[in-house]
C-alpha positions as CSV (number, residue, x, y, z in Angstrom):
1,X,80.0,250.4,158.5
2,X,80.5,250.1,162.1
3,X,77.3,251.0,162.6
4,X,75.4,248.5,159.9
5,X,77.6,245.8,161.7
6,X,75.9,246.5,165.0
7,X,72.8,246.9,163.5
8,X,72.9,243.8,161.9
9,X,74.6,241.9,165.0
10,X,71.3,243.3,167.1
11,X,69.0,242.5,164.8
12,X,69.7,238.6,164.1
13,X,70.4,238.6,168.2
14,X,66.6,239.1,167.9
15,X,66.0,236.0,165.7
16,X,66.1,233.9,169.5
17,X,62.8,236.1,170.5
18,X,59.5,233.9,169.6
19,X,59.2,236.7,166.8
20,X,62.3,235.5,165.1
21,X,59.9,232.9,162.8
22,X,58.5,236.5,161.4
23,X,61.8,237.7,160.7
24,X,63.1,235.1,158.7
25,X,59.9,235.1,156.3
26,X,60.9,236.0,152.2
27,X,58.2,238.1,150.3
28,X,56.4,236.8,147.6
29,X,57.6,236.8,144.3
30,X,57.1,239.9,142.1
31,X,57.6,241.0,138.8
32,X,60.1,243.9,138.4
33,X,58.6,247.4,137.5
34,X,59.0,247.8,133.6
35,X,58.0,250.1,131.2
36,X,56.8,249.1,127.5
37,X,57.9,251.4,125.1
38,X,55.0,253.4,123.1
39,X,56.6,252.3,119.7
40,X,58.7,249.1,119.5
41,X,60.2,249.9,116.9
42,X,61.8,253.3,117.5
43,X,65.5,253.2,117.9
44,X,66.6,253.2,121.2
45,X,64.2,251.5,123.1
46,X,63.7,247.8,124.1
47,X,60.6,245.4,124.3
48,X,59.7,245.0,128.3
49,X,61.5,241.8,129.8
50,X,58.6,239.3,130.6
51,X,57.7,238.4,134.4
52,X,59.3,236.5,136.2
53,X,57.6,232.7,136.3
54,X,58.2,229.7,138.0
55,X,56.8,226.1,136.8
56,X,53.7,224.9,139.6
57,X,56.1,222.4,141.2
58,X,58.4,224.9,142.7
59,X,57.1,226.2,145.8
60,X,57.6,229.6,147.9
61,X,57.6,230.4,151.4
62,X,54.0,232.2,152.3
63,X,53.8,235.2,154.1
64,X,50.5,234.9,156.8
65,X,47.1,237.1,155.6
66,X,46.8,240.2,158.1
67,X,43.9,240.0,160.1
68,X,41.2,242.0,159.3
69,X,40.0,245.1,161.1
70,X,36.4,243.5,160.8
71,X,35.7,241.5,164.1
72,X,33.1,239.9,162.3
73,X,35.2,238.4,159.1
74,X,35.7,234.8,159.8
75,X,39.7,234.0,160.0
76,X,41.7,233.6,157.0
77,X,42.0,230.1,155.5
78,X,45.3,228.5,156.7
79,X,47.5,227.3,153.6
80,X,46.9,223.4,153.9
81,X,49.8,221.3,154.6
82,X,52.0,219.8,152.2
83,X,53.0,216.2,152.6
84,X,56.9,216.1,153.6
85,X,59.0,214.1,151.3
86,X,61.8,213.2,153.6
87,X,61.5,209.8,153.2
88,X,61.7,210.5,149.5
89,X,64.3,212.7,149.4
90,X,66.4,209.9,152.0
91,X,66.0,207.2,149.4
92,X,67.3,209.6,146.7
93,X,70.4,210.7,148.5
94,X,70.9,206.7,149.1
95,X,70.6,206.2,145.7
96,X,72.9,208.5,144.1
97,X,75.6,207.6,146.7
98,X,74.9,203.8,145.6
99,X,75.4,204.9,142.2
100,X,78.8,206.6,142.9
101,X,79.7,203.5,144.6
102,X,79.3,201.3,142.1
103,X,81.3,204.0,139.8
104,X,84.3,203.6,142.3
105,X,83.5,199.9,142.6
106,X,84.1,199.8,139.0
107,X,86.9,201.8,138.6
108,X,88.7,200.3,141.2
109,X,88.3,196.8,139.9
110,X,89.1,198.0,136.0
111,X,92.5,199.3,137.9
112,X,92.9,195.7,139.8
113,X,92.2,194.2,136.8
114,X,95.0,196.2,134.9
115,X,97.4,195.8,137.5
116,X,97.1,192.2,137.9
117,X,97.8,191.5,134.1
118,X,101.1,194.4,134.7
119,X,101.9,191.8,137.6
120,X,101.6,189.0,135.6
121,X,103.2,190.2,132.5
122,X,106.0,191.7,135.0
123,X,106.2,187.9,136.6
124,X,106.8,186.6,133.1
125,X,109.3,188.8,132.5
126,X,111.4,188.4,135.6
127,X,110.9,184.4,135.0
128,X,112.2,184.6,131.6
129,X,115.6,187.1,133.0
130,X,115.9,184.6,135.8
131,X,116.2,181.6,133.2
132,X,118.4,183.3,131.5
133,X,120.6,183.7,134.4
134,X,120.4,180.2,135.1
135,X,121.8,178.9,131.9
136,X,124.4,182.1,132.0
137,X,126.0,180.8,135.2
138,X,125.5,177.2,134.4
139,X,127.8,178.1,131.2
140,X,130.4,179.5,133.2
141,X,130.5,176.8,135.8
142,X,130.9,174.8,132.6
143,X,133.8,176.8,131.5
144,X,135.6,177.0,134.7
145,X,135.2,172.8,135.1
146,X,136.8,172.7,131.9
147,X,139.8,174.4,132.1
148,X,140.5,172.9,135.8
149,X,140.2,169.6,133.7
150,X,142.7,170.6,130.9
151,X,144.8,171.6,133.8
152,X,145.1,175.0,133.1
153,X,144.8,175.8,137.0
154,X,147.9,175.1,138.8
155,X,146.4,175.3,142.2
156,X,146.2,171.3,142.5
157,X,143.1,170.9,143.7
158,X,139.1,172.2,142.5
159,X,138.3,175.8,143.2
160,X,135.6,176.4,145.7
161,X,133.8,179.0,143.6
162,X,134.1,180.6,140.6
163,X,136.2,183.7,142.5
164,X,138.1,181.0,143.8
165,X,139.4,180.4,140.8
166,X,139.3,183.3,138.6
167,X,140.5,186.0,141.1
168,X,140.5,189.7,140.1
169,X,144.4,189.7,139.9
170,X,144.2,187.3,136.7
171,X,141.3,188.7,135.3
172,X,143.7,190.2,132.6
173,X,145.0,186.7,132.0
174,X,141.5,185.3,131.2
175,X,140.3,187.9,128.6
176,X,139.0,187.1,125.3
177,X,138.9,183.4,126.7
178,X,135.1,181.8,127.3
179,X,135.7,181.7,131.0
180,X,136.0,186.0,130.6
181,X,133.0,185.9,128.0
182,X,130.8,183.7,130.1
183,X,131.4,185.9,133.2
184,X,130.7,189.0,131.5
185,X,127.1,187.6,130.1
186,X,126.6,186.2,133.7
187,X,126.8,190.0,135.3
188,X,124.8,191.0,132.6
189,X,122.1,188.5,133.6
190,X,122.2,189.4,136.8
191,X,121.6,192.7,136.4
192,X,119.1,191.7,134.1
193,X,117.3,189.5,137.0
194,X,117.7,192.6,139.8
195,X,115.8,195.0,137.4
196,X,113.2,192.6,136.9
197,X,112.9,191.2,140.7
198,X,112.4,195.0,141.7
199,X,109.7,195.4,139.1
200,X,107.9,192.8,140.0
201,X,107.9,193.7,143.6
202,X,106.7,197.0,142.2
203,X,104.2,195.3,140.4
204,X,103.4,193.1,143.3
205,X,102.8,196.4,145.3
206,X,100.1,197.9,143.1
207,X,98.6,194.7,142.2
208,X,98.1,194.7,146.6
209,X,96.8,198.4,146.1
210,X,94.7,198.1,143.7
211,X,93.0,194.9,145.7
212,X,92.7,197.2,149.2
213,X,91.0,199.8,147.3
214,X,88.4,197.0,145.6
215,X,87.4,195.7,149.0
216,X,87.5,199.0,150.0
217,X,84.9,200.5,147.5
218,X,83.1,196.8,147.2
219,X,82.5,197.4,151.3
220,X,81.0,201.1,150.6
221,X,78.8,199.5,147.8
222,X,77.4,197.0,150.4
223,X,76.7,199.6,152.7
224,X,74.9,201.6,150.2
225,X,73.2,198.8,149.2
226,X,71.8,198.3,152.3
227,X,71.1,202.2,153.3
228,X,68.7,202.2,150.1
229,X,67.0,199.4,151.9
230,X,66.9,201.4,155.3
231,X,65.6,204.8,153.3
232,X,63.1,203.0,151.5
233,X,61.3,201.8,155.4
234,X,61.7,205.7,156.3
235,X,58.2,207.5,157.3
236,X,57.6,210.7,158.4
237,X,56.1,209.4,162.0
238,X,59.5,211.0,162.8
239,X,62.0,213.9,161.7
240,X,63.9,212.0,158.8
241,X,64.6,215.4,156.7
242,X,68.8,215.5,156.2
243,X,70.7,217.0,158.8
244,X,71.9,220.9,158.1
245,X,75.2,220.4,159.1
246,X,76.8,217.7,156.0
247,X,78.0,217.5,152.7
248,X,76.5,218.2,149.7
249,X,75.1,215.5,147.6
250,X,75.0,217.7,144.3
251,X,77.4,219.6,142.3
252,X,77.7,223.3,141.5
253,X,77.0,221.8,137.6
254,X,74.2,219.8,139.0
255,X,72.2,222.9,140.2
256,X,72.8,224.9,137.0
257,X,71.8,222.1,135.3
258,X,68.8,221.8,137.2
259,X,67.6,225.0,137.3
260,X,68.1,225.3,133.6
261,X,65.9,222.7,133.0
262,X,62.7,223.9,134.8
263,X,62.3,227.2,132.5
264,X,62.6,229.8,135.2
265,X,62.1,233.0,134.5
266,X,63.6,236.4,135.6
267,X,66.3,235.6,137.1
268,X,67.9,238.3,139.1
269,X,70.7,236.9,141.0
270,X,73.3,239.6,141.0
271,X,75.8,237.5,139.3
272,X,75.8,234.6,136.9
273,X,74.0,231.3,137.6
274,X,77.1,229.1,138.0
275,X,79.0,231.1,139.8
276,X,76.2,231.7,142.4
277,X,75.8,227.8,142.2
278,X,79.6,227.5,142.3
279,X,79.6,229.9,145.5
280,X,76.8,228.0,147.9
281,X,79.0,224.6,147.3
282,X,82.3,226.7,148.4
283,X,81.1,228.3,150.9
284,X,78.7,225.4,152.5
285,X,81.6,223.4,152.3
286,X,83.7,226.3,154.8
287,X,81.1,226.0,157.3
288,X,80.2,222.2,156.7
289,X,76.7,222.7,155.6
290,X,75.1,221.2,152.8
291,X,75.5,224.1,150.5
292,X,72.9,222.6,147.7
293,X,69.9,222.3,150.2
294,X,70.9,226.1,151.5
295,X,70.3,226.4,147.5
296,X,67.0,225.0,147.5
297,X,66.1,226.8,150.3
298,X,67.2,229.7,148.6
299,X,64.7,228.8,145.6
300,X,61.8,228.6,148.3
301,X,62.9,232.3,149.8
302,X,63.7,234.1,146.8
303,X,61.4,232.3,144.4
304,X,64.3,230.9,142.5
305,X,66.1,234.0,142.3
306,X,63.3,236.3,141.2
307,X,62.1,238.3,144.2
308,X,63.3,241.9,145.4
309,X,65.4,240.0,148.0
310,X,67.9,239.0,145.0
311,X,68.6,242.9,145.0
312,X,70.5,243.0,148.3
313,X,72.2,239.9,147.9
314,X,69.6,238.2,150.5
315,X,69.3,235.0,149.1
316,X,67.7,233.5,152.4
317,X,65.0,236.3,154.0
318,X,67.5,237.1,156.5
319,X,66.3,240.0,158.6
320,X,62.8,239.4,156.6
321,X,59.8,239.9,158.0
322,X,56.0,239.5,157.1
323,X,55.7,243.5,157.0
324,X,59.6,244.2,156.2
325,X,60.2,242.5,153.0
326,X,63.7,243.1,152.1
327,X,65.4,242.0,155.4
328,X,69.0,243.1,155.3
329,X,71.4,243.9,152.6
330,X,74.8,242.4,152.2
331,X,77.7,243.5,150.2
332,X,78.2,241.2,147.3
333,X,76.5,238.0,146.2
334,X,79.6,235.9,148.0
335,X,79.0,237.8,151.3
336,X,74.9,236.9,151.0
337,X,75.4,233.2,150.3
338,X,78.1,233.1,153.6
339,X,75.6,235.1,156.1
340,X,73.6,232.1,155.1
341,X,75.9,229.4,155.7
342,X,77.1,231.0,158.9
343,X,73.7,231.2,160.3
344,X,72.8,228.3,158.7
345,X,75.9,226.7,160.7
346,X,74.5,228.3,163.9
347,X,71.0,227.1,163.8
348,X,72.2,223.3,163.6
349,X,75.0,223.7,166.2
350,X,75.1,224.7,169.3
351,X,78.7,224.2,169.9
352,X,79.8,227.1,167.2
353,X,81.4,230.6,168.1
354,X,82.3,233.4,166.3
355,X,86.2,232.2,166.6
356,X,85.0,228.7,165.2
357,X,83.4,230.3,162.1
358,X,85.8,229.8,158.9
359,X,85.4,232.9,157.7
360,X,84.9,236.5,160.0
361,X,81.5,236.8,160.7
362,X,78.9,238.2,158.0
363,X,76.4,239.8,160.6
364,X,75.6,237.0,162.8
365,X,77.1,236.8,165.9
366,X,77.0,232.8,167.4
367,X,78.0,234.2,170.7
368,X,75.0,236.0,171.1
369,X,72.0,234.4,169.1
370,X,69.6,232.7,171.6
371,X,68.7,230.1,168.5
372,X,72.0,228.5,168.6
373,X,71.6,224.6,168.1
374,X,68.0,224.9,167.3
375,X,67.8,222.8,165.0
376,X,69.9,220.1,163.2
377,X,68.1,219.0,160.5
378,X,65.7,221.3,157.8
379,X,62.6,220.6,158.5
380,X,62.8,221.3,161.9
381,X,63.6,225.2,160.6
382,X,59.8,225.7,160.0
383,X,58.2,227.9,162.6
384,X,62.0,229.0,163.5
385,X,63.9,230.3,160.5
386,X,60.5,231.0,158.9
387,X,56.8,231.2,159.8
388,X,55.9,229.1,156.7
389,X,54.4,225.8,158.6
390,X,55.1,224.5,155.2
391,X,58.6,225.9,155.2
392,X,60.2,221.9,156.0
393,X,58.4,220.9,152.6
394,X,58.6,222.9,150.8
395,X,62.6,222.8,151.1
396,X,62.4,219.3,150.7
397,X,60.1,219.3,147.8
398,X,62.5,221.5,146.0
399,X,65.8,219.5,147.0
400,X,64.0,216.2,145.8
401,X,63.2,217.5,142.9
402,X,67.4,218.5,142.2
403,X,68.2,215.0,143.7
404,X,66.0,213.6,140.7
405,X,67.6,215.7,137.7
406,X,70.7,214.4,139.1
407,X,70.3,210.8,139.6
408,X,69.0,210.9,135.8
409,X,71.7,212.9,134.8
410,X,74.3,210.7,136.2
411,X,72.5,207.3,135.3
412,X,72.9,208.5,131.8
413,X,76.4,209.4,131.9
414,X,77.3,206.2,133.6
415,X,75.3,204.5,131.1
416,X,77.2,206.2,128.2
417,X,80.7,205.4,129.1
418,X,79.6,201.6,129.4
């Protein structure tokens, strides 16, 4: 094992050489070998499992044409280039976090909303227990007046308060008389009042809340209002592809769903669809990169989980090359998707080292690989991570198409709970 890790650690060290574009290249999709039993119907044997297939719009990295050994053949045909839709895929990403925005910015005011009736209906209480309190002491003031009027105070002169007059030492003396009765629904009313005061300061409190966390999501609707507007002037007369290094846009759920829906075939990821899904969003989130494009970069290496590279849990043409087509072979499906992330992680920062990595290293090594901080954003991959001059793209034409499903998706969701 020692050994392999050395190997491995040497050989992704080599991805900094200009060769490393070669080594990161995934072989093209092929059909498992199978064998079609002689008589169908014989007990025993199965009917062949059909070939793996992909719809047209989901593309795969390429692999160059060798050169021929005849000086005189003209040069292969170049694959033509693919328009990038970066500025497509920005105004998509703007647009699903405007439509979670205005999710919060509903919520949040529905919760404003409830709170503010609570406060009210608390308010009304507390004025009603407060009334009440008023007409309880004003019955006792009553009842004291009156019996310093009958003269049943010998003191000679009018009591300065209520305590004044009915002190605790002749509280016996006073029972069963109105003054006593009156006194005892007066404490009660006062209790009454304290319960409701501090419930409506409660009240009060969420009712505040509730208001911060409007203007809070009412602000993050504004500003993505206005980053649609900012996506939608993108062009590709710069690099405008998302950064590597961010969170994801998409849910684990979101890329099942997605993948369901184009009708992929022959899927051979070495462990269930949503768990693999679940496993990029984990495991992009550990190193912070965007785990669902690694996914549909994925798609583009493996073709969507179909190609030999499945096998060794290489979901990314790590250690690939345009005359090794494996690349290297990691111990479980988890351990493939974080080799990924890790070097994933190292192509888009510079800063990173082994000891910053959240998880031990899967056989990269950040110390030592000359590519460090490459590249920060995906597009800027192509020619590095593979030699695909399409490889930017194609990524991108993948992840736009996910960002779509989703938006539908969760427009419709949105629009059923209305």
């Amino acid at each position: 094992m020692k050994l392999l890790a050395a190997v491995l650690v040497t050989a992704l060290s080599l991805l900094a050489l200009p060769s490393a574009a070669v080594g990161q290249s995934a072989p093209p999709t092929s059909a498992p070998t199978t064998t079609t039993p002689t008589n169908p119907g014989t007990p025993g044997t199965e009917p062949a499992a059909p070939p793996p297939s992909l719809p047209p719009g989901i593309p795969t990295v390429s692999v160059p044409t060798p050169p021929s050994t005849d000086p005189a053949a003209p040069a292969p045909e170049p694959e033509p280039p693919l328009p990038d839709p970066s500025p497509q895929v920005a105004v998509m990403m703007a647009k699903i976090t405007l439509l979670n925005a205005q999710q919060v910015l509903d919520l949040t005011q529905a919760a404003f909303l409830m709170a503010t009736e609570s406060e009210n209906k608390v308010r009304g209480a507390r004025d009603a227990a407060q009334h009440d309190f008023d007409i309880k002491q004003e019955l006792l003031t009553d009842a004291v007046s009156n019996a310093y009027v009958r003269g049943n105070d010998v003191g000679g002169s009018a009591p300065a308060t209520v305590d004044d007059y009915v002190p605790n030492a002749s509280a016996r003396l006073l029972a069963g008389t109105a003054i006593e009765r009156d006194r005892v629904q007066l404490n009660a009313a006062t209790e009454r009042l304290q319960r409701a005061n501090a419930a409506l300061e409660q009240a009060t409190a969420r009712t505040s809340q509730t208001a911060g966390a409007r203007d809070y999501a009412q602000a993050s609707f504004d500003d993505a209002t206005e980053a649609v507007a900012k996506a939608g002037r993108l062009s590709n007369r710069s690099d405008v592809s998302p950064t590597v290094v961010g969170e994801p846009v998409l849910t684990a759920d979101e890329l099942v769903g997605w993948y369901r829906s184009e009708g992929i075939v022959g899927y051979v990821g070495g462990v269930d669809l949503p768990t693999l899904a679940k496993t990029y969003i984990d495991e992009g989130n550990a190193e912070h990169v965007r785990g669902d494009v690694a996914f549909a970069q994925s798609i583009v290496e493996t073709g969507a989980f179909t190609s030999p590279l499945t096998t060794h849990n290489n979901y990314a043409g790590i250690g690939a090359c345009d005359t090794c087509p494996t690349g290297f072979d990691f111990p479980s499906p988890q351990m493939g998707v974080r080799a990924q992330m890790q070097l994933l992680h190292a192509y888009a920062d510079k800063t990173l080292r082994t000891q910053t990595l959240a998880n031990p290293p899967v056989g990269s090594d950040p110390d030592s690989l000359g590519v460090r901080g490459c590249c920060e954003t995906w597009n800027a991959l192509t020619g590095t991570w593979a030699t695909d001059p399409n490889y930017g793209p194609k990524l991108m034409t993948v992840y736009l198409s996910m960002l779509e499903y989703a938006l539908v998706t969760r427009t419709q969701a949105a629009s059923a709970t209305t």
